[in-house]
N, C-alpha and C positions, 0 to 999 in steps of 0.2 A: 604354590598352594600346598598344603597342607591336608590329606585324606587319610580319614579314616576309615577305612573299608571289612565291612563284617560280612562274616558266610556262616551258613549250617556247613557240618564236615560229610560233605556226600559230593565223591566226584563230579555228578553232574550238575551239580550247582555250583563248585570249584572252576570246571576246564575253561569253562564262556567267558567266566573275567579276568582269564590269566593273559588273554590280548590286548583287553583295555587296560590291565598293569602295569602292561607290556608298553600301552601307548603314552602311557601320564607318565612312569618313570622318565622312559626318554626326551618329553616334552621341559624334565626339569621336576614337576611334581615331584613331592616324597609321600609315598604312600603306606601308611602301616597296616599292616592286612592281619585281623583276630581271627584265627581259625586255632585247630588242635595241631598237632603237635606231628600228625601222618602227613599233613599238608606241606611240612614245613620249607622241602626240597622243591616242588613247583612255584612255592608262592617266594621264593630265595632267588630263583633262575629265573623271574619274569621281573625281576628288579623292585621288590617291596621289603621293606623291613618284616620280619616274620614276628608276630606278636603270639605267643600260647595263649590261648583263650577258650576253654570247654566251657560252656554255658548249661551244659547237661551235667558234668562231673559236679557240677557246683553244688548241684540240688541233691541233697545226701537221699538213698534209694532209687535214685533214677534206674529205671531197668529198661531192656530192650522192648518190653510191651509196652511201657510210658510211648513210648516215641512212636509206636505203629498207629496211638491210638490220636494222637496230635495232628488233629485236622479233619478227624471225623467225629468227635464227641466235641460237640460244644463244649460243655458244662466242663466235662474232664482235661480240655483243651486251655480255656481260660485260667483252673487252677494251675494246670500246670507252666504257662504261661507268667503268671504272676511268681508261681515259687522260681523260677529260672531267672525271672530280671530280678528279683528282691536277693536272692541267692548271689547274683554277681553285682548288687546294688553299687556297695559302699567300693570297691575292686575298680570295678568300671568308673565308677565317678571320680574317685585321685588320678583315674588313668586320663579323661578327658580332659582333667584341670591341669596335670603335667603336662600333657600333649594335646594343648586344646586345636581339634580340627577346624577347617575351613569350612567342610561339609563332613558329613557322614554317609557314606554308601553302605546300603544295608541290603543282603537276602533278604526277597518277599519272606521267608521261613523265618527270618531272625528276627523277631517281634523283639528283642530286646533292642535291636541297636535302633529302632524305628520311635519307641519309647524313648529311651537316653539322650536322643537327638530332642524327641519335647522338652522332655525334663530340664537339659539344658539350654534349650535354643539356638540349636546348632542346627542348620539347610543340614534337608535331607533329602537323597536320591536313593529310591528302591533299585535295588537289580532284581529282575523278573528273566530265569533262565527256566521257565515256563511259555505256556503262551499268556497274555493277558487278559485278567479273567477281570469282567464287568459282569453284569445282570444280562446283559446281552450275551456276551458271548461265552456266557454260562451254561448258557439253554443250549445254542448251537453245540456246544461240541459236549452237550451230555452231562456238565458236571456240577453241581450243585442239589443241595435236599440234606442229604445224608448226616452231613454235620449238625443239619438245625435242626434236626427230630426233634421235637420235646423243647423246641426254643423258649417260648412264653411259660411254659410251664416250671424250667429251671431258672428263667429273671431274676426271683430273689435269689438263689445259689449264685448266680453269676455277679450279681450286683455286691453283691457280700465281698467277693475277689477283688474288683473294681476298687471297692471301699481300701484296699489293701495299700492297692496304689498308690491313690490318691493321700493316704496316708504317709506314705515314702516319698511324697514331690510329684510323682506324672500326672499331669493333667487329664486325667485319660475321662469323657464324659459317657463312652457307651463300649462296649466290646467291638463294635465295629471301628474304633477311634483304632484300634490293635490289628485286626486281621485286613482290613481294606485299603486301599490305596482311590482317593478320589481323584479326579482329573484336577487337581491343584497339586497333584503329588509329581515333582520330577518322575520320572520311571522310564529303564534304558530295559528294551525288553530282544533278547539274543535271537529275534528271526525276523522276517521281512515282512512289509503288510498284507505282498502277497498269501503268503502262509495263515494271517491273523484275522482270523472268526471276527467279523463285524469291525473290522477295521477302522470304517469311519466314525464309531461310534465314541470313539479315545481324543484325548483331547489335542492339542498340539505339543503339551508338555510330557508324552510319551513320544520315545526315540526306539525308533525299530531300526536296531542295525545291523542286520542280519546274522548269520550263523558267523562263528567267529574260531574257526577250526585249525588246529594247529597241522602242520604235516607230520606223514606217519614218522615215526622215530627209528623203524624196524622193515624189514621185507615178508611178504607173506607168501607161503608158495601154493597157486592154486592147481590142485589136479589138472590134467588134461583131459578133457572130454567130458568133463562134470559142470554141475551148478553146485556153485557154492552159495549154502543156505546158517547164516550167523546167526546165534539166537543169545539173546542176551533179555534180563530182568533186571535192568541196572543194577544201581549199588546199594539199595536200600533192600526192598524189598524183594530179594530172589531166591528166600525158601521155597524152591519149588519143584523138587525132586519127581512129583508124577508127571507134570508138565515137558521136564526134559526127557523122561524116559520113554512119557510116548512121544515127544519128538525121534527118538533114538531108535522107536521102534518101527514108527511110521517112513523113516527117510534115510535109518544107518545103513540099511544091507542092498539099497539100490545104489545100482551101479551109475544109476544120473546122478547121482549127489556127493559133494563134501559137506560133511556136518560141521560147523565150528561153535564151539559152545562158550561163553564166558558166563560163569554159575555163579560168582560170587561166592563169597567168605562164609556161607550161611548153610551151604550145601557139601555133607561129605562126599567128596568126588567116587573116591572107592565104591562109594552104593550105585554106582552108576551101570555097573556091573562089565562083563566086556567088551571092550570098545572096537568097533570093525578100525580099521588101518588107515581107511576115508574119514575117521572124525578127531577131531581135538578137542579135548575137553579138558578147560584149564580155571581156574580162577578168575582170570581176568587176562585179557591179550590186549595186543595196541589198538583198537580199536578203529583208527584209521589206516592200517595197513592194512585190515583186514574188507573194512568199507570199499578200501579202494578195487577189491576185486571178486565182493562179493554179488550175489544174484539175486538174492530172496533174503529180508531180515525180518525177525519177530523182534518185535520189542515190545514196551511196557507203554501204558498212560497210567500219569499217575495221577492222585487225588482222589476225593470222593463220587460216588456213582448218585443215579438221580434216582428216587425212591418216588412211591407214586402213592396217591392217597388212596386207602381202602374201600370197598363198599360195604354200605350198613351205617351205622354213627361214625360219625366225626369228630375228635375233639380242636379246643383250640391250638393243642401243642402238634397233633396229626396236619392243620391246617397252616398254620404257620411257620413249621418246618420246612414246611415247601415253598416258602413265600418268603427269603431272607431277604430278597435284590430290591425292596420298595417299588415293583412294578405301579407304574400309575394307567390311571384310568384315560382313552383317546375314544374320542367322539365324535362322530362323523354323521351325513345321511345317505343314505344306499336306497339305490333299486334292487330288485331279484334279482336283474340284468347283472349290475352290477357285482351283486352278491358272488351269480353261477361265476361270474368270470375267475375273482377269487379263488374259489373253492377248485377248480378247474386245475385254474393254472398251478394252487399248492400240490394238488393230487398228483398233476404230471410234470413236478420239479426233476427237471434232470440234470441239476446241480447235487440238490440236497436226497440224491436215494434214500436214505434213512428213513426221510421224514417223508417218504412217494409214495402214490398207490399203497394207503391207508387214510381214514378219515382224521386228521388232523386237526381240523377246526371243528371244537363242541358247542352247539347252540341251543338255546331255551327253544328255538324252533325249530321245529323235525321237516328235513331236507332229504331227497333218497338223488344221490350220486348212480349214471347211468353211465358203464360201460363197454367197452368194446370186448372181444373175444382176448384181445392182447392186455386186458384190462387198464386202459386207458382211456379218460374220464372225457365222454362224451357231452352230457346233458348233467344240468342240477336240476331236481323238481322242489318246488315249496309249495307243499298243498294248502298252506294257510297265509300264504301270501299272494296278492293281487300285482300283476305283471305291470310293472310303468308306474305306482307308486313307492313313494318315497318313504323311506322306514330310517327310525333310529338307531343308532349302531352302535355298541359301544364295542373297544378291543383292547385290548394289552398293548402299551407304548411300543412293547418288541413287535407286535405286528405291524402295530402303523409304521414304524421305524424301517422295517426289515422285507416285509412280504411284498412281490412281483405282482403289477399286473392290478393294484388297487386303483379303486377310479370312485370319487364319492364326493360331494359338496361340502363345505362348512368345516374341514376335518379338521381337529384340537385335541392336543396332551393337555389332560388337566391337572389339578393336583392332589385329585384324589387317589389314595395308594389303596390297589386294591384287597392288601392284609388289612386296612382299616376299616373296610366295607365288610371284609369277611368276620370284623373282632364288631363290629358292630351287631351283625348280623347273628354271630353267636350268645351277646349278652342279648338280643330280645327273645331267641328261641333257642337253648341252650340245654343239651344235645342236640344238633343238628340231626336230623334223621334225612337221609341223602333221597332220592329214590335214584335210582342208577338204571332205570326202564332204557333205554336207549332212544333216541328220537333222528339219530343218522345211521345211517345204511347206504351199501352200496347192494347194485344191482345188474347182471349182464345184460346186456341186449341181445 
Protein backbone atom coordinates (compact mmCIF):
# COMPACT_ATOMS: atom_id res chain seq x y z
CA UNK A 1 0.00 0.00 0.00
CA UNK A 2 0.81 3.12 -0.76
CA UNK A 3 0.61 6.30 2.10
CA UNK A 4 0.58 9.39 1.96
CA UNK A 5 1.33 10.77 5.38
CA UNK A 6 1.10 14.80 6.12
CA UNK A 7 2.10 16.56 9.45
CA UNK A 8 2.28 20.27 10.86
CA UNK A 9 6.23 20.72 11.70
CA UNK A 10 5.92 20.79 15.55
CA UNK A 11 7.54 17.95 17.57
CA UNK A 12 4.74 16.86 19.18
CA UNK A 13 2.50 16.19 16.50
CA UNK A 14 5.80 14.58 14.73
CA UNK A 15 7.10 11.99 17.63
CA UNK A 16 3.44 9.86 17.98
CA UNK A 17 3.50 8.79 14.27
CA UNK A 18 7.06 7.99 13.96
CA UNK A 19 6.00 4.36 15.60
CA UNK A 20 3.27 3.78 13.31
CA UNK A 21 5.91 4.57 10.45
CA UNK A 22 7.94 2.69 12.05
CA UNK A 23 4.98 -0.14 11.77
CA UNK A 24 3.64 0.22 8.09
CA UNK A 25 7.37 0.52 6.73
CA UNK A 26 8.12 -2.81 8.11
CA UNK A 27 4.82 -4.43 7.29
CA UNK A 28 5.94 -3.65 3.53
CA UNK A 29 3.94 -0.26 3.18
CA UNK A 30 5.82 2.54 1.53
CA UNK A 31 5.15 5.57 3.13
CA UNK A 32 5.92 9.26 1.93
CA UNK A 33 5.92 11.53 4.86
CA UNK A 34 5.37 15.74 3.68
CA UNK A 35 6.83 17.57 6.41
CA UNK A 36 9.68 20.46 6.48
CA UNK A 37 12.87 20.01 5.93
CA UNK A 38 13.99 19.85 10.35
CA UNK A 39 11.98 16.68 10.33
CA UNK A 40 13.87 15.09 7.78
CA UNK A 41 16.42 12.78 9.96
CA UNK A 42 13.43 11.25 12.19
CA UNK A 43 11.01 10.73 9.49
CA UNK A 44 14.35 8.94 7.36
CA UNK A 45 15.11 6.59 10.59
CA UNK A 46 11.64 5.41 10.99
CA UNK A 47 11.66 4.08 7.43
CA UNK A 48 9.61 6.83 5.15
CA UNK A 49 10.50 8.37 2.23
CA UNK A 50 11.12 12.17 3.36
CA UNK A 51 9.05 14.47 1.17
CA UNK A 52 10.01 18.69 1.87
CA UNK A 53 6.77 20.07 2.09
CA UNK A 54 6.25 23.64 4.10
CA UNK A 55 2.71 24.47 3.51
CA UNK A 56 3.36 27.80 5.59
CA UNK A 57 6.59 28.85 3.38
CA UNK A 58 4.06 28.59 0.48
CA UNK A 59 1.88 31.50 1.53
CA UNK A 60 4.21 34.48 0.79
CA UNK A 61 4.16 36.81 4.33
CA UNK A 62 3.33 33.90 6.51
CA UNK A 63 4.78 35.23 9.88
CA UNK A 64 5.15 33.62 13.31
CA UNK A 65 1.75 35.48 14.49
CA UNK A 66 -0.17 34.01 11.44
CA UNK A 67 0.30 30.72 13.05
CA UNK A 68 -0.41 31.76 16.92
CA UNK A 69 -3.42 33.07 15.61
CA UNK A 70 -4.60 29.55 13.73
CA UNK A 71 -7.24 28.16 15.71
CA UNK A 72 -8.42 30.79 17.59
CA UNK A 73 -9.96 33.38 15.07
CA UNK A 74 -12.27 31.72 12.95
CA UNK A 75 -12.61 34.33 10.37
CA UNK A 76 -8.57 34.74 10.37
CA UNK A 77 -8.15 31.04 10.55
CA UNK A 78 -10.32 30.11 7.44
CA UNK A 79 -8.44 32.90 5.31
CA UNK A 80 -5.60 31.57 6.09
CA UNK A 81 -6.44 28.15 5.72
CA UNK A 82 -7.66 28.73 2.26
CA UNK A 83 -4.33 30.80 1.14
CA UNK A 84 -2.13 27.66 2.63
CA UNK A 85 -4.06 24.81 0.49
CA UNK A 86 -4.58 27.26 -2.79
CA UNK A 87 -0.71 28.21 -2.21
CA UNK A 88 0.44 24.57 -2.44
CA UNK A 89 -2.65 23.72 -4.79
CA UNK A 90 -1.19 23.16 -8.17
CA UNK A 91 2.47 21.40 -6.18
CA UNK A 92 0.33 19.12 -4.33
CA UNK A 93 -1.85 17.97 -7.09
CA UNK A 94 1.12 16.80 -9.69
CA UNK A 95 2.50 15.33 -6.51
CA UNK A 96 -0.85 13.08 -5.84
CA UNK A 97 -1.23 12.22 -9.54
CA UNK A 98 2.66 11.12 -9.58
CA UNK A 99 2.38 9.36 -6.62
CA UNK A 100 -1.25 8.65 -6.27
CA UNK A 101 -1.79 7.39 -2.59
CA UNK A 102 -3.94 4.48 -1.30
CA UNK A 103 -4.96 6.65 1.46
CA UNK A 104 -3.92 9.79 2.93
CA UNK A 105 -3.09 10.30 6.66
CA UNK A 106 -3.42 13.75 7.59
CA UNK A 107 -2.54 15.93 11.06
CA UNK A 108 -5.89 17.16 12.60
CA UNK A 109 -3.81 20.70 12.02
CA UNK A 110 -3.17 19.94 8.38
CA UNK A 111 -6.34 21.10 6.79
CA UNK A 112 -4.72 20.90 3.69
CA UNK A 113 -4.06 17.22 3.17
CA UNK A 114 -7.78 16.54 4.62
CA UNK A 115 -9.01 18.88 1.78
CA UNK A 116 -6.59 17.18 -1.14
CA UNK A 117 -7.74 13.93 -0.16
CA UNK A 118 -11.63 15.37 -1.14
CA UNK A 119 -10.53 17.08 -3.94
CA UNK A 120 -9.16 14.01 -5.30
CA UNK A 121 -10.88 11.08 -3.72
CA UNK A 122 -8.38 9.57 -2.00
CA UNK A 123 -9.57 7.52 1.81
CA UNK A 124 -8.61 9.66 4.36
CA UNK A 125 -7.31 8.91 8.08
CA UNK A 126 -6.79 11.87 10.46
CA UNK A 127 -3.90 11.51 13.02
CA UNK A 128 -5.15 13.17 16.26
CA UNK A 129 -1.88 13.57 18.59
CA UNK A 130 -4.31 15.48 20.76
CA UNK A 131 -7.15 14.18 22.63
CA UNK A 132 -10.27 13.97 20.64
CA UNK A 133 -12.21 16.66 20.41
CA UNK A 134 -16.31 16.22 19.81
CA UNK A 135 -19.11 18.61 21.33
CA UNK A 136 -18.77 16.48 24.06
CA UNK A 137 -15.60 16.28 24.98
CA UNK A 138 -15.18 19.86 24.45
CA UNK A 139 -17.07 20.88 27.28
CA UNK A 140 -15.35 18.31 29.51
CA UNK A 141 -11.98 19.27 29.25
CA UNK A 142 -12.60 23.16 28.94
CA UNK A 143 -12.05 23.83 25.37
CA UNK A 144 -14.00 25.23 22.96
CA UNK A 145 -15.93 29.23 22.36
CA UNK A 146 -12.90 30.98 21.76
CA UNK A 147 -12.38 30.46 18.09
CA UNK A 148 -16.20 31.21 17.25
CA UNK A 149 -16.48 34.48 18.82
CA UNK A 150 -18.20 36.62 16.28
CA UNK A 151 -19.19 33.19 14.37
CA UNK A 152 -22.66 34.23 12.51
CA UNK A 153 -21.43 37.57 12.35
CA UNK A 154 -18.25 36.73 10.04
CA UNK A 155 -20.57 34.02 7.80
CA UNK A 156 -20.35 36.26 4.87
CA UNK A 157 -16.34 36.84 5.38
CA UNK A 158 -16.11 33.22 5.74
CA UNK A 159 -18.25 32.04 3.12
CA UNK A 160 -16.45 34.50 0.60
CA UNK A 161 -13.07 32.04 1.43
CA UNK A 162 -15.17 29.00 1.01
CA UNK A 163 -16.19 30.35 -2.51
CA UNK A 164 -12.28 30.29 -2.96
CA UNK A 165 -12.26 26.71 -2.71
CA UNK A 166 -14.76 25.57 -4.39
CA UNK A 167 -13.54 27.55 -7.14
CA UNK A 168 -10.12 25.51 -7.08
CA UNK A 169 -12.03 21.85 -7.09
CA UNK A 170 -12.74 21.14 -3.10
CA UNK A 171 -15.92 20.41 -2.36
CA UNK A 172 -15.87 21.96 0.77
CA UNK A 173 -20.00 22.85 1.75
CA UNK A 174 -19.34 24.68 5.22
CA UNK A 175 -16.05 25.64 7.33
CA UNK A 176 -16.84 22.76 9.47
CA UNK A 177 -16.31 20.33 6.21
CA UNK A 178 -12.20 21.85 7.06
CA UNK A 179 -11.67 21.97 10.79
CA UNK A 180 -14.03 18.79 12.14
CA UNK A 181 -13.71 15.26 11.77
CA UNK A 182 -17.31 13.41 12.07
CA UNK A 183 -17.64 9.81 13.30
CA UNK A 184 -17.40 8.78 9.46
CA UNK A 185 -13.86 10.08 9.59
CA UNK A 186 -11.07 7.12 10.16
CA UNK A 187 -9.26 8.94 13.14
CA UNK A 188 -6.05 7.04 14.98
CA UNK A 189 -5.95 9.22 18.14
CA UNK A 190 -2.19 8.63 20.34
CA UNK A 191 -3.82 7.78 23.96
CA UNK A 192 -5.98 5.22 25.38
CA UNK A 193 -9.81 5.57 26.24
CA UNK A 194 -8.97 5.43 29.43
CA UNK A 195 -7.33 8.91 29.34
CA UNK A 196 -10.23 10.14 26.67
CA UNK A 197 -13.01 12.61 27.85
CA UNK A 198 -16.24 10.98 26.84
CA UNK A 199 -14.91 8.12 25.41
CA UNK A 200 -18.06 6.43 24.37
CA UNK A 201 -19.15 9.23 22.71
CA UNK A 202 -16.74 8.42 19.39
CA UNK A 203 -17.68 6.11 17.03
CA UNK A 204 -16.09 2.79 16.39
CA UNK A 205 -14.08 4.32 13.35
CA UNK A 206 -11.80 6.15 16.04
CA UNK A 207 -8.57 3.99 17.12
CA UNK A 208 -7.21 4.95 20.44
CA UNK A 209 -3.98 3.28 20.61
CA UNK A 210 -2.26 4.52 23.23
CA UNK A 211 0.85 6.62 23.86
CA UNK A 212 3.38 5.52 21.47
CA UNK A 213 6.81 6.53 23.09
CA UNK A 214 10.08 6.00 21.81
CA UNK A 215 12.94 5.01 24.50
CA UNK A 216 15.23 7.54 25.97
CA UNK A 217 18.20 7.92 23.47
CA UNK A 218 20.45 9.61 26.29
CA UNK A 219 20.93 9.04 30.29
CA UNK A 220 19.82 11.69 32.71
CA UNK A 221 21.50 12.13 35.87
CA UNK A 222 19.20 12.91 38.79
CA UNK A 223 20.49 14.50 42.01
CA UNK A 224 20.59 12.71 45.12
CA UNK A 225 18.17 13.53 47.66
CA UNK A 226 16.11 15.94 45.48
CA UNK A 227 12.79 15.91 43.40
CA UNK A 228 13.22 16.55 40.14
CA UNK A 229 10.71 18.97 38.69
CA UNK A 230 10.77 19.28 34.42
CA UNK A 231 9.09 22.04 33.03
CA UNK A 232 8.50 22.34 29.55
CA UNK A 233 5.95 24.48 27.06
CA UNK A 234 6.39 22.48 24.13
CA UNK A 235 7.48 23.45 20.81
CA UNK A 236 5.12 25.92 19.83
CA UNK A 237 4.15 28.01 22.07
CA UNK A 238 7.05 28.49 24.84
CA UNK A 239 7.71 32.37 24.86
CA UNK A 240 7.47 32.42 28.39
CA UNK A 241 10.35 33.90 30.06
CA UNK A 242 8.20 35.19 33.38
CA UNK A 243 6.74 31.80 33.77
CA UNK A 244 10.20 30.13 33.93
CA UNK A 245 11.80 32.64 36.04
CA UNK A 246 9.20 32.31 38.65
CA UNK A 247 9.57 28.84 38.29
CA UNK A 248 13.50 29.55 38.91
CA UNK A 249 12.61 31.63 41.62
CA UNK A 250 10.18 29.75 43.36
CA UNK A 251 11.99 26.07 43.39
CA UNK A 252 15.90 26.97 42.07
CA UNK A 253 17.68 27.62 45.46
CA UNK A 254 15.72 24.77 47.42
CA UNK A 255 17.79 22.30 48.28
CA UNK A 256 14.55 19.56 47.55
CA UNK A 257 14.73 20.35 44.00
CA UNK A 258 16.32 19.75 40.56
CA UNK A 259 15.05 22.12 38.16
CA UNK A 260 15.07 20.94 34.47
CA UNK A 261 13.87 23.22 32.01
CA UNK A 262 13.31 22.61 28.20
CA UNK A 263 12.47 26.52 26.95
CA UNK A 264 12.41 26.20 23.50
CA UNK A 265 13.71 28.24 20.45
CA UNK A 266 11.67 31.23 21.34
CA UNK A 267 13.29 32.07 24.77
CA UNK A 268 16.81 33.63 25.09
CA UNK A 269 18.19 31.45 27.58
CA UNK A 270 21.01 34.03 28.83
CA UNK A 271 17.80 36.38 30.32
CA UNK A 272 17.37 33.55 32.59
CA UNK A 273 19.84 35.04 34.48
CA UNK A 274 22.00 32.85 37.11
CA UNK A 275 21.44 29.49 37.20
CA UNK A 276 21.89 27.55 40.77
CA UNK A 277 24.04 24.23 39.85
CA UNK A 278 20.64 22.01 40.77
CA UNK A 279 19.05 23.44 37.33
CA UNK A 280 19.42 22.80 33.62
CA UNK A 281 18.23 24.93 31.38
CA UNK A 282 18.52 24.10 27.71
CA UNK A 283 16.58 24.36 24.55
CA UNK A 284 15.26 21.20 24.35
CA UNK A 285 16.56 17.65 26.26
CA UNK A 286 15.51 14.07 25.56
CA UNK A 287 12.62 14.28 26.86
CA UNK A 288 12.27 10.64 27.88
CA UNK A 289 15.37 10.42 29.65
CA UNK A 290 14.32 12.90 31.55
CA UNK A 291 10.59 11.56 32.25
CA UNK A 292 12.12 8.65 33.13
CA UNK A 293 13.38 10.10 36.48
CA UNK A 294 11.48 12.94 36.84
CA UNK A 295 8.98 13.91 40.03
CA UNK A 296 6.83 16.76 39.27
CA UNK A 297 6.17 18.05 35.46
CA UNK A 298 4.56 21.35 34.10
CA UNK A 299 3.43 21.19 30.80
CA UNK A 300 1.20 22.86 28.35
CA UNK A 301 -2.63 22.29 26.97
CA UNK A 302 -3.02 23.47 24.25
CA UNK A 303 -5.77 24.95 22.06
CA UNK A 304 -8.53 27.40 22.68
CA UNK A 305 -9.89 28.41 26.21
CA UNK A 306 -13.79 28.45 26.82
CA UNK A 307 -15.09 32.18 27.03
CA UNK A 308 -18.48 32.71 28.70
CA UNK A 309 -21.19 35.01 27.59
CA UNK A 310 -21.46 38.43 29.15
CA UNK A 311 -24.24 40.10 31.39
CA UNK A 312 -26.31 42.87 29.92
CA UNK A 313 -27.22 42.50 25.87
CA UNK A 314 -26.35 39.71 23.92
CA UNK A 315 -25.82 39.52 20.50
CA UNK A 316 -26.03 36.89 17.93
CA UNK A 317 -22.32 36.51 17.16
CA UNK A 318 -21.72 36.67 21.50
CA UNK A 319 -24.37 33.63 21.42
CA UNK A 320 -23.25 31.72 18.87
CA UNK A 321 -19.65 31.71 19.49
CA UNK A 322 -20.41 29.78 22.24
CA UNK A 323 -22.61 27.23 20.48
CA UNK A 324 -20.31 25.77 17.52
CA UNK A 325 -20.82 21.74 18.49
CA UNK A 326 -24.92 21.75 17.24
CA UNK A 327 -25.84 20.81 20.98
CA UNK A 328 -29.37 19.39 20.50
CA UNK A 329 -32.36 19.71 22.49
CA UNK A 330 -33.19 16.10 25.24
CA UNK A 331 -36.54 15.88 26.82
CA UNK A 332 -37.59 14.13 29.47
CA UNK A 333 -40.18 14.22 32.64
CA UNK A 334 -38.89 14.71 36.14
CA UNK A 335 -40.18 14.93 39.58
CA UNK A 336 -38.46 17.50 42.15
CA UNK A 337 -37.40 14.15 43.64
CA UNK A 338 -35.88 13.46 40.80
CA UNK A 339 -34.61 16.64 39.93
CA UNK A 340 -32.78 17.07 43.81
CA UNK A 341 -31.15 13.74 43.03
CA UNK A 342 -29.41 15.34 39.83
CA UNK A 343 -28.48 18.51 41.08
CA UNK A 344 -26.94 16.55 44.33
CA UNK A 345 -25.21 14.10 42.86
CA UNK A 346 -23.43 16.96 39.96
CA UNK A 347 -22.60 19.13 43.15
CA UNK A 348 -20.79 16.26 44.90
CA UNK A 349 -19.00 14.82 41.79
CA UNK A 350 -15.88 13.48 42.92
CA UNK A 351 -14.78 12.61 39.68
CA UNK A 352 -15.26 15.92 37.86
CA UNK A 353 -13.71 18.50 40.79
CA UNK A 354 -13.77 21.25 38.39
CA UNK A 355 -17.12 21.12 37.86
CA UNK A 356 -18.00 20.29 42.16
CA UNK A 357 -19.44 22.29 44.83
CA UNK A 358 -20.58 25.02 42.44
CA UNK A 359 -24.11 25.47 40.92
CA UNK A 360 -23.68 23.96 37.58
CA UNK A 361 -26.91 23.46 36.38
CA UNK A 362 -28.95 27.02 35.36
CA UNK A 363 -32.71 26.88 35.50
CA UNK A 364 -35.59 29.09 34.56
CA UNK A 365 -36.65 27.72 38.03
CA UNK A 366 -35.13 29.09 41.32
CA UNK A 367 -33.87 26.09 43.40
CA UNK A 368 -31.67 26.83 46.80
CA UNK A 369 -29.02 24.03 47.17
CA UNK A 370 -28.50 23.03 51.21
CA UNK A 371 -25.32 22.21 52.49
CA UNK A 372 -23.41 20.80 54.97
CA UNK A 373 -20.55 22.65 57.03
CA UNK A 374 -17.88 20.48 54.73
CA UNK A 375 -20.20 22.08 51.89
CA UNK A 376 -21.53 19.08 50.56
CA UNK A 377 -25.02 19.11 49.09
CA UNK A 378 -27.39 18.01 51.34
CA UNK A 379 -31.08 18.99 50.23
CA UNK A 380 -32.44 20.83 46.81
CA UNK A 381 -35.43 23.08 47.77
CA UNK A 382 -37.96 24.34 44.67
CA UNK A 383 -40.17 26.70 46.08
CA UNK A 384 -42.25 26.70 42.95
CA UNK A 385 -42.55 23.25 42.41
CA UNK A 386 -45.01 20.71 43.99
CA UNK A 387 -43.20 17.43 45.47
CA UNK A 388 -44.56 13.99 43.46
CA UNK A 389 -45.49 15.77 40.28
CA UNK A 390 -44.33 15.44 37.12
CA UNK A 391 -42.59 18.39 35.30
CA UNK A 392 -41.10 18.76 31.75
CA UNK A 393 -37.62 19.00 31.25
CA UNK A 394 -35.62 19.85 28.85
CA UNK A 395 -31.50 19.57 28.81
CA UNK A 396 -28.43 19.67 26.56
CA UNK A 397 -27.84 16.23 24.71
CA UNK A 398 -24.35 16.47 26.84
CA UNK A 399 -26.29 16.05 29.93
CA UNK A 400 -28.65 13.57 29.06
CA UNK A 401 -25.63 11.71 27.48
CA UNK A 402 -23.12 12.20 30.25
CA UNK A 403 -24.49 13.25 33.91
CA UNK A 404 -24.69 10.41 36.82
CA UNK A 405 -27.39 9.68 38.78
CA UNK A 406 -30.45 10.86 36.17
CA UNK A 407 -33.60 8.98 36.70
CA UNK A 408 -36.81 10.47 34.43
CA UNK A 409 -39.76 8.89 32.19
CA UNK A 410 -40.16 9.42 28.42
CA UNK A 411 -36.44 10.68 27.95
CA UNK A 412 -35.47 11.82 23.99
CA UNK A 413 -32.57 13.58 21.94
CA UNK A 414 -34.44 15.53 19.50
CA UNK A 415 -33.52 17.42 16.68
CA UNK A 416 -33.82 20.55 17.60
CA UNK A 417 -30.22 22.31 17.91
CA UNK A 418 -30.21 24.53 20.61
CA UNK A 419 -28.18 27.64 18.46
CA UNK A 420 -31.39 27.49 16.32
CA UNK A 421 -33.74 28.19 19.26
CA UNK A 422 -31.39 30.72 20.47
CA UNK A 423 -31.15 32.48 16.35
CA UNK A 424 -34.77 32.10 16.59
CA UNK A 425 -35.18 33.57 19.62
CA UNK A 426 -33.04 36.53 18.59
CA UNK A 427 -34.82 37.44 15.17
CA UNK A 428 -38.28 37.92 17.26
CA UNK A 429 -36.66 39.94 20.20
CA UNK A 430 -33.40 41.21 18.86
CA UNK A 431 -31.19 42.67 21.28
CA UNK A 432 -31.71 40.09 23.76
CA UNK A 433 -31.79 41.89 27.07
CA UNK A 434 -30.60 38.87 29.45
CA UNK A 435 -31.75 39.55 33.01
CA UNK A 436 -28.94 37.78 34.90
CA UNK A 437 -31.14 38.06 38.61
CA UNK A 438 -29.94 34.65 39.73
CA UNK A 439 -32.53 32.09 40.73
CA UNK A 440 -29.92 29.23 42.25
CA UNK A 441 -28.09 29.65 45.40
CA UNK A 442 -26.49 27.63 47.68
CA UNK A 443 -27.02 27.75 51.46
CA UNK A 444 -25.24 26.13 54.69
CA UNK A 445 -27.02 24.40 57.05
Amino acid sequence: MNIAFFCIPAHGHTNPTLAVVRELTARGHTVRYYTTEAFRAKVETAGAVFVPFDAEAARPGMTSADGARLGSDLTFSTRLIVDLTLAADDWLSRELTVHRPDVIVGDSMAFWAKLAAKKHGIPFVSSTTTFAFNRFSAKVIGQSGAGFLQFLLAQPRINRQLKRLRAAGYAVKSVFDIIANDNETETVVYTSPEFQPCADTFSEKYHFVGPLLRPAQSSFEKLPGRSLIYISLGTVNNDALPFYRACLAAFGGDPRFQLVFSAGTQTDLAAFGPIPESCTVRASVDQMSVLDCADVGFYHIGGVRLDSIPAGGVSAAKVYGLEPFGTLVARMEMTPAQMRRMIVSKYNDPVNAKEAHRIDLISTTPYVIVTDAADNALDVQFPKLREGRKYKVAVSDYIYRNYKDMEYTGGEITVEKVADILLEELRDDSPLKIDNTPRQRVVRK
